[in-house]
N, CA, C and O atoms as CSV, one atom per row, in Angstrom:
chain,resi,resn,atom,element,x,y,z
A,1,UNK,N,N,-1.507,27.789,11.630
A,1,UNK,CA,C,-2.400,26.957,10.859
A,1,UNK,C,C,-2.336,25.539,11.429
A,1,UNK,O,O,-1.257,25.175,11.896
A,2,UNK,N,N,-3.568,24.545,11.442
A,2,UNK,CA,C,-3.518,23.773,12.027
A,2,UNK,C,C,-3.315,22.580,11.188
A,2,UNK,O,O,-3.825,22.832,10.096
A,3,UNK,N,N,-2.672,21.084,11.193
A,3,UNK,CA,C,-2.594,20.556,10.198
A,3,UNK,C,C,-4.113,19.746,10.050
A,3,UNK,O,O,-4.979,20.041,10.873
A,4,UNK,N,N,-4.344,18.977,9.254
A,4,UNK,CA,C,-5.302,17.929,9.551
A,4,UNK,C,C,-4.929,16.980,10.312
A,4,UNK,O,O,-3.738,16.843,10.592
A,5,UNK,N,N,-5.961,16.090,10.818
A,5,UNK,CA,C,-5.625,15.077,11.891
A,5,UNK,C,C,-5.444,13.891,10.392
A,5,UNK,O,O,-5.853,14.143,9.259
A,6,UNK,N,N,-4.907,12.937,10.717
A,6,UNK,CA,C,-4.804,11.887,9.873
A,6,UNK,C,C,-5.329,10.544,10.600
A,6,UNK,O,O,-4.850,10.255,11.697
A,7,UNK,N,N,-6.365,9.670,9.970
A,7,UNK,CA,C,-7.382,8.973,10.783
A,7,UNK,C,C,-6.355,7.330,10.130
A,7,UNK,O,O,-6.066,6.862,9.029
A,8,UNK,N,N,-6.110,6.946,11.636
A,8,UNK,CA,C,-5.666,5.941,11.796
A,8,UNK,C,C,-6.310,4.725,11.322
A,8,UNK,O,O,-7.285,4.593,12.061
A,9,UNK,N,N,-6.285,3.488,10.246
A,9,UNK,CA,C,-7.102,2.554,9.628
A,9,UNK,C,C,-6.079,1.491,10.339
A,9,UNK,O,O,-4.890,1.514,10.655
A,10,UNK,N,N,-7.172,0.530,10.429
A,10,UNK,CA,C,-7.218,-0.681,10.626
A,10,UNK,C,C,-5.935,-1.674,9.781
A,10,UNK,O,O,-6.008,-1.704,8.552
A,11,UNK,N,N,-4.897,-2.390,10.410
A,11,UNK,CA,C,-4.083,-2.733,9.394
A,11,UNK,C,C,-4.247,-4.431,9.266
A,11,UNK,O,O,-4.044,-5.166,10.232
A,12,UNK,N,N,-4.777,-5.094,7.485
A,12,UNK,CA,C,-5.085,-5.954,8.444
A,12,UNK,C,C,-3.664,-7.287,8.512
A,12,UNK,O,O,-2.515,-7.306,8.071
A,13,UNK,N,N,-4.537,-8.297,9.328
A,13,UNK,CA,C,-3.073,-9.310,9.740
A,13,UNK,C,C,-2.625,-10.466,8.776
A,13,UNK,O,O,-3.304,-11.050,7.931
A,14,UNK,N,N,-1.968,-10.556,8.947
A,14,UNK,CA,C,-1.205,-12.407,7.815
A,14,UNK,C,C,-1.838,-13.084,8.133
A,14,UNK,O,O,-1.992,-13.977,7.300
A,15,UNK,N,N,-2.700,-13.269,9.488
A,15,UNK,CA,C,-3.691,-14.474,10.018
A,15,UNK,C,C,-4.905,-14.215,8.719
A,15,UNK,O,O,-5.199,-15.041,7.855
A,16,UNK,N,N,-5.213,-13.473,8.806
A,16,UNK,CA,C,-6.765,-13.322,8.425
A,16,UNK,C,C,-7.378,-13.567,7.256
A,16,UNK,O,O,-7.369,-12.670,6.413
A,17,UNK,N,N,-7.930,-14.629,7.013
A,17,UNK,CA,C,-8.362,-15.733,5.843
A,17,UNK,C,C,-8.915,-14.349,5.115
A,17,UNK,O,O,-9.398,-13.298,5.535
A,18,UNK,N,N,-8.600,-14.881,3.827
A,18,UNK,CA,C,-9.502,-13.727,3.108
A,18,UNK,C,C,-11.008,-14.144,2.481
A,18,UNK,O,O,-11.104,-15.289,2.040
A,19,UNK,N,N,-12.035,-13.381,2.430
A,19,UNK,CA,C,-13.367,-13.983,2.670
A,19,UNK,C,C,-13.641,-14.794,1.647
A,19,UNK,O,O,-12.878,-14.726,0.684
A,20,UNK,N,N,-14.808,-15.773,1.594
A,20,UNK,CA,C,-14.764,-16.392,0.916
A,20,UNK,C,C,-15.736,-15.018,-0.572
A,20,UNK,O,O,-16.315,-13.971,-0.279
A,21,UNK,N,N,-15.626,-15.371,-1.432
A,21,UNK,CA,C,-16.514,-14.837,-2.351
A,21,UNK,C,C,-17.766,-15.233,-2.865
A,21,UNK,O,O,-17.609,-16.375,-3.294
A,22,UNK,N,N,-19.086,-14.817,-3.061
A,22,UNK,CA,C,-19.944,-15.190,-3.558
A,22,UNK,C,C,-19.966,-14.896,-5.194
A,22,UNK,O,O,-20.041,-13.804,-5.757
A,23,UNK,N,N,-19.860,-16.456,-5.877
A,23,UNK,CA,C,-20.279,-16.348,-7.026
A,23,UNK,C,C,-21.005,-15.188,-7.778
A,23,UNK,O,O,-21.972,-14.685,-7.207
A,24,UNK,N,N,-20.614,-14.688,-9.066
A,24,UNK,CA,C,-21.558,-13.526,-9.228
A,24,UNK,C,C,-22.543,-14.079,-10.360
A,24,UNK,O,O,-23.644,-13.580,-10.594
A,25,UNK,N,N,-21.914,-15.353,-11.136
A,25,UNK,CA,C,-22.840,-15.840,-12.008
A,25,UNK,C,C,-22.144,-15.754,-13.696
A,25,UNK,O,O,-22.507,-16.320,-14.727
A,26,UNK,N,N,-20.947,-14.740,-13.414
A,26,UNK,CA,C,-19.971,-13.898,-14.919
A,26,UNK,C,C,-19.114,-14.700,-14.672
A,26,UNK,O,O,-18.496,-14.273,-13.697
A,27,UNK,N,N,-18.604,-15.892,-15.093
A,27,UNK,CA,C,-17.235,-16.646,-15.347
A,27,UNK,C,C,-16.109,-15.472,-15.002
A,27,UNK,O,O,-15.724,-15.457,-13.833
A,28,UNK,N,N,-15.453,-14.323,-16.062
A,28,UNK,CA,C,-14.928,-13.565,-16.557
A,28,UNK,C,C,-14.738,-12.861,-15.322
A,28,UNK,O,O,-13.585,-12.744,-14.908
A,29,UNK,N,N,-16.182,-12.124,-14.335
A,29,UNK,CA,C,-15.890,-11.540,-13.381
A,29,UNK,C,C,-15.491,-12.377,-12.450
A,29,UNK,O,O,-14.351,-12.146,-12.047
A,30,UNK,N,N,-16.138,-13.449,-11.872
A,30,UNK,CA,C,-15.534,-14.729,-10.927
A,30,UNK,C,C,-13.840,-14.609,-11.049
A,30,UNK,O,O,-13.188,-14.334,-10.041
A,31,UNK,N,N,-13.192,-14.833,-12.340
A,31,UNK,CA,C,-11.967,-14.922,-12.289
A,31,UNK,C,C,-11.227,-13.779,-11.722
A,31,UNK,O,O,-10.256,-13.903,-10.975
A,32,UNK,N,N,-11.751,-12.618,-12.126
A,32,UNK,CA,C,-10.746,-11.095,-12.067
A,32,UNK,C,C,-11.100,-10.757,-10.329
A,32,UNK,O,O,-10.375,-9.938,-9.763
A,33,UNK,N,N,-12.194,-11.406,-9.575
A,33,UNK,CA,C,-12.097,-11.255,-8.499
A,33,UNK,C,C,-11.365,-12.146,-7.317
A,33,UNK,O,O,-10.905,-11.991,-6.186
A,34,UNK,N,N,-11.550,-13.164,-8.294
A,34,UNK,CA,C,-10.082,-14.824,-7.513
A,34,UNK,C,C,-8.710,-13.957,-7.131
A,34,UNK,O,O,-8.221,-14.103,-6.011
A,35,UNK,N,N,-8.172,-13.151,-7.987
A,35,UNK,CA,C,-7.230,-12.717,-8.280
A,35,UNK,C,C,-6.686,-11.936,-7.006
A,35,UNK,O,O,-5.495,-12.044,-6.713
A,36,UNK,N,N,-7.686,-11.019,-6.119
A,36,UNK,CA,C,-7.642,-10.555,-5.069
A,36,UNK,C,C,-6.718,-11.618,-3.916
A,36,UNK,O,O,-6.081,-11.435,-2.880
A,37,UNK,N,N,-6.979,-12.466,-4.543
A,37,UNK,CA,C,-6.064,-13.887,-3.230
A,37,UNK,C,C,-4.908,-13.589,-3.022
A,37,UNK,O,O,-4.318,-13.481,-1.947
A,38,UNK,N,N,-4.366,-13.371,-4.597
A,38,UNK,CA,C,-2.854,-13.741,-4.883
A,38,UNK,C,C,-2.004,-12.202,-3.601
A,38,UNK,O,O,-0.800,-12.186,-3.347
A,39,UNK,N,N,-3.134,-11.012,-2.970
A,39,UNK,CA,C,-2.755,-10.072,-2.350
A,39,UNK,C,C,-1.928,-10.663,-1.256
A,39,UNK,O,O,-0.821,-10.189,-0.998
A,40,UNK,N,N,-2.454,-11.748,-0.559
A,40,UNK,CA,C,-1.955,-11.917,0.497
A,40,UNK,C,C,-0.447,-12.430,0.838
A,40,UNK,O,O,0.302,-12.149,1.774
A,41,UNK,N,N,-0.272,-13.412,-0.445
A,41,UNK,CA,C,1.174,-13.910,-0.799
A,41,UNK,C,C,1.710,-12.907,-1.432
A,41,UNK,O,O,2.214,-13.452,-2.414
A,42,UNK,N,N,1.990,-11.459,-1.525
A,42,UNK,CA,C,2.552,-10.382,-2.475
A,42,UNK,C,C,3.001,-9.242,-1.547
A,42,UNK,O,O,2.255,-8.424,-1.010
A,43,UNK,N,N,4.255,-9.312,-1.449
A,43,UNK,CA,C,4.637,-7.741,-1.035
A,43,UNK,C,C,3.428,-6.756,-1.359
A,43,UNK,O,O,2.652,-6.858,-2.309
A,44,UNK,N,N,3.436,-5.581,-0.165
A,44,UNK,CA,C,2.296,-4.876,-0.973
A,44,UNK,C,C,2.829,-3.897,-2.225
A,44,UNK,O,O,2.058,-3.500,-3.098
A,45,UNK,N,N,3.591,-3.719,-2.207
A,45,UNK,CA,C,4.724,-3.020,-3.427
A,45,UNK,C,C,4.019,-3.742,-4.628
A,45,UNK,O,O,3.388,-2.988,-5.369
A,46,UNK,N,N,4.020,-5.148,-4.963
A,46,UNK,CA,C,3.248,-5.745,-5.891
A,46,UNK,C,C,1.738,-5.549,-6.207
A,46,UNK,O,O,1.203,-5.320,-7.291
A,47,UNK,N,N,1.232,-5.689,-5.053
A,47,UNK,CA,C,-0.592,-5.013,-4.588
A,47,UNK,C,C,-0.775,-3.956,-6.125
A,47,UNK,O,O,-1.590,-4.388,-6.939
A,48,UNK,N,N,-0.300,-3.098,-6.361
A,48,UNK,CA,C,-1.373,-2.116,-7.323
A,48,UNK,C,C,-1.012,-2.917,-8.991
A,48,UNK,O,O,-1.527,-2.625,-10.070
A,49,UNK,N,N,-0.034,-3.912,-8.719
A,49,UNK,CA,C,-0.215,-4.942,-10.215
A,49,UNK,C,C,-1.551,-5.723,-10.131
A,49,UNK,O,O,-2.562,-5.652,-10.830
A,50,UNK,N,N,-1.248,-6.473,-9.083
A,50,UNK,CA,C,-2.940,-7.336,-9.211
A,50,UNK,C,C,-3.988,-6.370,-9.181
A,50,UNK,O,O,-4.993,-6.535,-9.872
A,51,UNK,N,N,-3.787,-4.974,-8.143
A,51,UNK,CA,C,-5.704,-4.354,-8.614
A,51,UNK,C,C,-5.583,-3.701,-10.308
A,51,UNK,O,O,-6.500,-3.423,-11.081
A,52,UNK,N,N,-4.051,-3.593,-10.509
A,52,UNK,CA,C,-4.531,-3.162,-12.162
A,52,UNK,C,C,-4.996,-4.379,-13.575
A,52,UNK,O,O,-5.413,-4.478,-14.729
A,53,UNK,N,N,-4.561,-5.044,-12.461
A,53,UNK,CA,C,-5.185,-6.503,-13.184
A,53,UNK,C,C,-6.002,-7.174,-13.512
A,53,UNK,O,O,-6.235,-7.924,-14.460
A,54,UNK,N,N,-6.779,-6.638,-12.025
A,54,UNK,CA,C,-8.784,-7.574,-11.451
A,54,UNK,C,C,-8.893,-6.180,-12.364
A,54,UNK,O,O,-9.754,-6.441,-13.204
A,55,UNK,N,N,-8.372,-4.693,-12.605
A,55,UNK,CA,C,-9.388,-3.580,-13.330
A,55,UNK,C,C,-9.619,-3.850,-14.515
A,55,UNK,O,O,-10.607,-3.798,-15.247
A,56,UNK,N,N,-8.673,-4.118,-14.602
A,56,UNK,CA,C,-8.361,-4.654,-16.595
A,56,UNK,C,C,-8.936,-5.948,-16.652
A,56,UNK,O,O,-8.604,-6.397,-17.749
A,57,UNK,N,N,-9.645,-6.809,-16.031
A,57,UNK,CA,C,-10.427,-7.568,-16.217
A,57,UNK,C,C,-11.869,-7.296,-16.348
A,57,UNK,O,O,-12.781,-7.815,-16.992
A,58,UNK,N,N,-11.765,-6.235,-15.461
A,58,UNK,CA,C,-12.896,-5.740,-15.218
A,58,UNK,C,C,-14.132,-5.230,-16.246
A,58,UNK,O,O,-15.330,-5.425,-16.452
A,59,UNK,N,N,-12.793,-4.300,-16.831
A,59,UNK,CA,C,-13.510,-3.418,-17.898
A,59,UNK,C,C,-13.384,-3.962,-18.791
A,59,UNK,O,O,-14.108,-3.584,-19.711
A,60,UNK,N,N,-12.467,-5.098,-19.077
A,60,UNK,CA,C,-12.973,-5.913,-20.181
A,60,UNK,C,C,-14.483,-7.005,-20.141
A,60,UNK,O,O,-15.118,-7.359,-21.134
A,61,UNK,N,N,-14.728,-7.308,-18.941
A,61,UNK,CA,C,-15.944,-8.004,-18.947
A,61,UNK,C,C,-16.951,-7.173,-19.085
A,61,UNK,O,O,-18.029,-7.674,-19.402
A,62,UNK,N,N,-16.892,-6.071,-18.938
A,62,UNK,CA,C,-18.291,-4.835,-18.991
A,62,UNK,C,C,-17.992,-4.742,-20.353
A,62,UNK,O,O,-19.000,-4.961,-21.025
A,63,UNK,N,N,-17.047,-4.514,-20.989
A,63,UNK,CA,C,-16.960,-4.241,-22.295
A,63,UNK,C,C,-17.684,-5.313,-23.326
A,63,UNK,O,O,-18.172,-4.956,-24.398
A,64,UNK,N,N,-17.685,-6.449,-22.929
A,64,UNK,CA,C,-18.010,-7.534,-23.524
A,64,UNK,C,C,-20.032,-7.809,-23.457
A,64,UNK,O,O,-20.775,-8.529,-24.124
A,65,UNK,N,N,-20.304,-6.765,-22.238
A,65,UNK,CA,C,-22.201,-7.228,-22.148
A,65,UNK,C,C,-22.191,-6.359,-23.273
A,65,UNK,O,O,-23.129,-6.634,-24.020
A,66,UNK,N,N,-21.245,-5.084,-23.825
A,66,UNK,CA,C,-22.284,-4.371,-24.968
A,66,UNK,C,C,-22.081,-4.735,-26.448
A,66,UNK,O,O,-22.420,-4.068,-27.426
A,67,UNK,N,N,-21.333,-6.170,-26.409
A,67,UNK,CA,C,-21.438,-6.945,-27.920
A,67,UNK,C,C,-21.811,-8.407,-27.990
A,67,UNK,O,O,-21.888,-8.973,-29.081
């Protein structure tokens, strides 16, 4: 049996500014996407706190257009 190949990704570097963001116009979302910054200063071990963080921002700002 053959295994799968496993596709090599791009890793990226400590140099590499992280992009700037375009305003979306949602205060609430603006903030939970700032948050993505704090990745670069963070072990990635830390990494799935901040994306559970920008999520939980997330779905609280969607939660908020239906009241």
């Amino acid at each position: 049996m053959n295994s799968p190949e496993i596709a090599e990704l791009p890793q990226a570097q400590a140099d590499t500014p992280f992009p700037e963001l375009e305003p979306t116009g949602d205060e609430a979302v603006d903030d939970a996407l700032e948050r993505l910054r704090e990745l670069a200063e963070r072990p990635t071990e830390q990494h799935p706190e901040v994306y559970d963080g920008v999520h939980q921002r997330l779905q609280e700002a969607l939660a908020d257009l239906g009241r």
